[in-house]
VMD Tcl script that draws the C-alpha trace (Angstrom):
set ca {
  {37.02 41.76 39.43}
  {37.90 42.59 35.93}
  {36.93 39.15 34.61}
  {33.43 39.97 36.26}
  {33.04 42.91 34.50}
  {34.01 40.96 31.50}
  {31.88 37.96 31.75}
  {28.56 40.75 33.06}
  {29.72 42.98 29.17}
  {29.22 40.01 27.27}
  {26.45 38.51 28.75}
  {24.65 42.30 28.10}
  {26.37 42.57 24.46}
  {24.56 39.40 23.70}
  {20.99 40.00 25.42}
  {20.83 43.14 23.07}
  {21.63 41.22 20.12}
  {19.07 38.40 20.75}
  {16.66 41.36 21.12}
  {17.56 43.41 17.86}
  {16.25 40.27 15.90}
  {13.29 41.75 13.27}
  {11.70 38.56 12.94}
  {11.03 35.71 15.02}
  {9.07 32.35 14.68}
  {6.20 31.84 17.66}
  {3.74 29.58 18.15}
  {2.04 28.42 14.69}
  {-1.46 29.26 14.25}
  {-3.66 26.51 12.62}
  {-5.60 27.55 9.13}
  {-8.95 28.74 8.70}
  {-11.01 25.64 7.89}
  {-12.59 25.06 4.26}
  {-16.01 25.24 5.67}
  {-15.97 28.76 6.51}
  {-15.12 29.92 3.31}
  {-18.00 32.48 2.10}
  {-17.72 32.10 -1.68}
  {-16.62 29.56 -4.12}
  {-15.10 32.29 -6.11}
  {-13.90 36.39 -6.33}
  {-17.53 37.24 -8.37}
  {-19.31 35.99 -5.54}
  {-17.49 37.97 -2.57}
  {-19.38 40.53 -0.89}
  {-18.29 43.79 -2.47}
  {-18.39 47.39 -0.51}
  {-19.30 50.04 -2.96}
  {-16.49 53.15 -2.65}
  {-17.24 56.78 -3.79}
  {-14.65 58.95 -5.35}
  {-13.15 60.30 -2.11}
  {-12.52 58.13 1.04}
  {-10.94 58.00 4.44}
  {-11.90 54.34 6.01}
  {-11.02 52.95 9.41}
  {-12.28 48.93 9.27}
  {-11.05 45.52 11.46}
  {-10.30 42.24 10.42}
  {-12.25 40.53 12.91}
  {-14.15 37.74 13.42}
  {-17.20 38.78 11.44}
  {-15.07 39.52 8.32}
  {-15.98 37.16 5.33}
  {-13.17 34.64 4.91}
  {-11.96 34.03 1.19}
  {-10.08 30.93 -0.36}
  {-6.86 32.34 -1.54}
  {-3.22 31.01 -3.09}
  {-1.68 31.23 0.29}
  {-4.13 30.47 1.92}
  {-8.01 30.81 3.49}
  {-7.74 34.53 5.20}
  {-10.32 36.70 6.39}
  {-10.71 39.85 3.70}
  {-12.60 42.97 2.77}
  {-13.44 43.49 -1.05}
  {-14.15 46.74 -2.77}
  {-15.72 48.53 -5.84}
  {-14.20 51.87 -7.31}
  {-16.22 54.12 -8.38}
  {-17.48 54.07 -11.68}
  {-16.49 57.58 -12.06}
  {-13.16 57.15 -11.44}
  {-10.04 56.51 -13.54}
  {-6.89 57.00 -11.83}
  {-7.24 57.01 -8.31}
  {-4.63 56.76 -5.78}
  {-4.48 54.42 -2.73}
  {-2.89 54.33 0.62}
  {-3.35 51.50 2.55}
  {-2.20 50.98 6.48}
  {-1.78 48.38 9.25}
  {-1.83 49.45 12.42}
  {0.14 48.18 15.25}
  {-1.90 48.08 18.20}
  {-1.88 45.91 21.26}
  {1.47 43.85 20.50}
  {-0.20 42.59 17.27}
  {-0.50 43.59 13.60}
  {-2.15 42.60 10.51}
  {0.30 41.51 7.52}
  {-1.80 42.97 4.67}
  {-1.84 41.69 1.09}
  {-3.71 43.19 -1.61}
  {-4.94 41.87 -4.88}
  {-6.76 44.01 -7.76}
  {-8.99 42.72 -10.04}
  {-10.37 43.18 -13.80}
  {-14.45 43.38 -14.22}
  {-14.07 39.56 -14.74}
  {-12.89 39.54 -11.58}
  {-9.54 37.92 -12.95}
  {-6.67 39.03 -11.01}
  {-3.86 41.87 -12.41}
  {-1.23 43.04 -9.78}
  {-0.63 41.95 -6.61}
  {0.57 44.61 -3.68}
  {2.62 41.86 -1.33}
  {3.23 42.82 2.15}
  {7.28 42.66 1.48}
  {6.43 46.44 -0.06}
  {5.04 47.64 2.97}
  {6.91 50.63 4.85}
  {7.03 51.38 8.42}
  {5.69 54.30 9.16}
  {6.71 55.06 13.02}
  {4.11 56.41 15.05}
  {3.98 60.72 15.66}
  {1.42 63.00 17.14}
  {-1.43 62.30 14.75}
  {-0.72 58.59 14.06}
  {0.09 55.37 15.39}
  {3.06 53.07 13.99}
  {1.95 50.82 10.78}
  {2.87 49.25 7.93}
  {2.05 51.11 4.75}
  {1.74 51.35 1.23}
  {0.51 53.85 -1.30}
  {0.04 53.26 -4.98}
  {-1.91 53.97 -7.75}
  {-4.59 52.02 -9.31}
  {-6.56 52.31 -12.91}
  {-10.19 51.77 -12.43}
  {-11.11 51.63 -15.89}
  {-8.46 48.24 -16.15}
  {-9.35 46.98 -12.11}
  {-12.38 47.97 -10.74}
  {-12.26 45.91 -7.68}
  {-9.46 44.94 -5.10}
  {-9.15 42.69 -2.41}
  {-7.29 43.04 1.08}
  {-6.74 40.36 3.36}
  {-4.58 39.18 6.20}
  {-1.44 37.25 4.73}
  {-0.93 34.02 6.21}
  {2.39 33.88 5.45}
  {3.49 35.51 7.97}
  {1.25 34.04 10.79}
  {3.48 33.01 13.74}
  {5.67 35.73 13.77}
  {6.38 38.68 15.18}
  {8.72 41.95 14.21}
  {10.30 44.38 16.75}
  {10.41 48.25 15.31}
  {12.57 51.00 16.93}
  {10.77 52.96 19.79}
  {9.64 56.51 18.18}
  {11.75 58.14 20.85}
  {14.97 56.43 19.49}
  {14.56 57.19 15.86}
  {13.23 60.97 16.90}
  {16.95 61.05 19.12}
  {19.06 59.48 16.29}
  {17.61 62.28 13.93}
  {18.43 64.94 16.36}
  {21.59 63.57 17.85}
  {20.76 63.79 21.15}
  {21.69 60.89 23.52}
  {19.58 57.35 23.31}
  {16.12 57.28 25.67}
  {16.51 54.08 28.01}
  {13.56 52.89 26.75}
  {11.79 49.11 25.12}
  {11.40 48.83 21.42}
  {8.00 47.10 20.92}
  {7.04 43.77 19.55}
  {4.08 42.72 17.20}
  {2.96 39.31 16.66}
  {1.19 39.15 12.89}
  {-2.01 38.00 13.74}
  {-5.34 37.59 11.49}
  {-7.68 40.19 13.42}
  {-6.28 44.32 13.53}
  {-7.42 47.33 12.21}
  {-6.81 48.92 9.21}
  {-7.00 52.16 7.36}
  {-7.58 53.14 3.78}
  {-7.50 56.49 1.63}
  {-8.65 56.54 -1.73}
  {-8.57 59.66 -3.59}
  {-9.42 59.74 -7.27}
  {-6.74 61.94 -9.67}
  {-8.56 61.45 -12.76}
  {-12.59 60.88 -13.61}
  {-13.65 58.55 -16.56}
  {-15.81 59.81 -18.45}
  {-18.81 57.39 -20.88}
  {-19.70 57.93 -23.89}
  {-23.83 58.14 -24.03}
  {-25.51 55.82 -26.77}
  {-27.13 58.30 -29.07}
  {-30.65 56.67 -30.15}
  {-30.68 56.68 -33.73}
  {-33.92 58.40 -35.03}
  {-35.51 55.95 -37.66}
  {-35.48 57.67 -41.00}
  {-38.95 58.33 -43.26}
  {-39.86 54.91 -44.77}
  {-38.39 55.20 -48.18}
  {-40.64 52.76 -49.71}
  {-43.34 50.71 -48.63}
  {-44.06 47.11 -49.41}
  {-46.16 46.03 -52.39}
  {-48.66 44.66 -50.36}
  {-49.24 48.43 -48.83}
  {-48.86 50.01 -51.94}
  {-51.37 48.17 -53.33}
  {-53.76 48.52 -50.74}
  {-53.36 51.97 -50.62}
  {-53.94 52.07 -54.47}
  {-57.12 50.44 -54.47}
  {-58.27 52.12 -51.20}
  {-57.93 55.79 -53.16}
  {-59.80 54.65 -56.47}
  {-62.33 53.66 -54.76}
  {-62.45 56.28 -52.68}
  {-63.00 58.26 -56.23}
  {-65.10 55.61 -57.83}
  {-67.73 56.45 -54.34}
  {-67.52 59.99 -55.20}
  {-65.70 60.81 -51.30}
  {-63.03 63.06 -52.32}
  {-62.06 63.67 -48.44}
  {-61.42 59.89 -47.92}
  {-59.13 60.26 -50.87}
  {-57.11 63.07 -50.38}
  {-56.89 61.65 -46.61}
  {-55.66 58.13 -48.09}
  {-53.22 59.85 -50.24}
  {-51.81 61.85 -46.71}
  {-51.48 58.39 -45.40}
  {-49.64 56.81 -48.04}
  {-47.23 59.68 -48.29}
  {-46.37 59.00 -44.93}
  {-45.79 55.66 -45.33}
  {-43.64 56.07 -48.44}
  {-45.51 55.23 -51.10}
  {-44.77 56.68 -54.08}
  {-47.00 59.19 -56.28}
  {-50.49 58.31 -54.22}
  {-51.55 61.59 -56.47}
  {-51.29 60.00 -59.84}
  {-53.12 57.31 -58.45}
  {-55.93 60.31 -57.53}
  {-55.51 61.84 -60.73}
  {-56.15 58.48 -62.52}
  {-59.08 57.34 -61.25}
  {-60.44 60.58 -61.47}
  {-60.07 61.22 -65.78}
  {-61.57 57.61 -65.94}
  {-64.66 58.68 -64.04}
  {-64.71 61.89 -66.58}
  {-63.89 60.04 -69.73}
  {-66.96 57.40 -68.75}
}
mol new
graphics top color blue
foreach p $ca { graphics top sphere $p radius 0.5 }
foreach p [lrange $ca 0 end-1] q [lrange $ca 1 end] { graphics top cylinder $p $q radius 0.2 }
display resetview
């Protein structure tokens, strides 16, 4: 009888340690074909246009664009910060739902669309589920939009085949509260390419541009010789015709343009009509 008890411990000692296993390898999944890649490169990807302040809920899902990446073709969403921001902060989360889960990876970008930090799923947190949300992954960090205006998230293939089990909320709420363990199932995800995922944006700083002041075009100091000849001529004989209002109006004119003395020009023309 004893040695029944013993043999029916150790066969239940090692069904819960086969079960406490984090990660485990299932089924591969084959890669996203070439063909359906949307865009040849990041400056071509489809971008969705973000204000200062957001809450978005979005899927990964079979209409999602699918981008060429280093590990991998993966279906993504791309964004734009707003051009009014500069230091916004970001919180990003994968939610488990229906025994499956997105692995997240997010990439920011430069305005030439060059890539400058990386957010890899390995800095993910678990966040377990309470009474206003549901268990997920989750990261929050800060970006600079002045430096990476854009950012990329898309489902990691790295960890396609996979799966994690997490601690049932009603064991970690009993551990914290020392009360006796629930006889309850922690849950199992599979990391899968399709799931939903949430995103907060909130901008701590604006940027501000400078406005290009248009530069008001001084007076003409001086006008070609061309024009200051014509303008020369155009006044003595003005004189010479005896129509003293075309003059005076030529020699308006020429001040304007910046030519220099039009009046001794006037005066000129005039003492050689009176010395004649």
């Amino acid at each position: 009888m004893d040695s029944k008890k013993l043999l029916i411990g150790l066969f239940v000692s090692l069904s819960l340690t086969a079960c406490s296993s984090t990660n485990r390898i299932t089924k591969p999944i084959e890669p996203l074909a070439s063909s359906e890649v949307c865009c040849d490169d990041f400056s071509q990807f489809p971008w969705i246009q973000l204000g200062t302040t957001e809450e978005l809920d979005f899927q990964l899902d079979a209409s999602s664009p699918i981008g060429r990446f280093s590990d991998g073709n993966s279906y993504f969403n791309a964004f734009k910060l707003s051009e009014r921001s500069q230091k916004v902060q970001l919180r990003l989360a994968s939610l488990m739902l229906n025994n499956s889960v997105v692995a997240p990876k997010l990439i920011a970008l430069d305005d030439k669309f060059n890539i400058v930090s990386t957010a890899s799923f390995d800095q993910f947190d678990i966040k377990t589920s309470d009474a206003f949300t549901q268990t997920q992954f989750q990261l929050s960090f800060d970006l600079d939009a002045s430096k990476t205006p854009y950012f990329i998230i898309y489902a990691s293939d790295a960890y396609l085949g996979q799966s994690i089990k997490v601690k049932h909320p009603a064991r970690i709420r009993a551990e914290e509260l020392g009360e006796p363990m629930p006889m309850v199932t922690d849950p199992t995800y599979s990391y899968q390419r399709f799931g939903k995922l949430s995103l907060s944006v909130k901008t701590l700083s604006l940027q501000a541009y400078k406005t290009a002041v248009k530069q008001i075009q001084p007076a003409i100091k001086s006008a070609q010789p061309e024009t200051q000849q014509f303008y020369q001529n155009a006044i003595t004989q003005a004189v010479n015709a005896n129509d003293i209002s075309k003059a005076l109006s030529l020699i308006e004119e020429a001040k304007a343009l910046g030519i220099i003395n039009p009046e001794s020009v006037f005066i000129n023309a005039l003492e050689k009509i009176n010395t004649k």
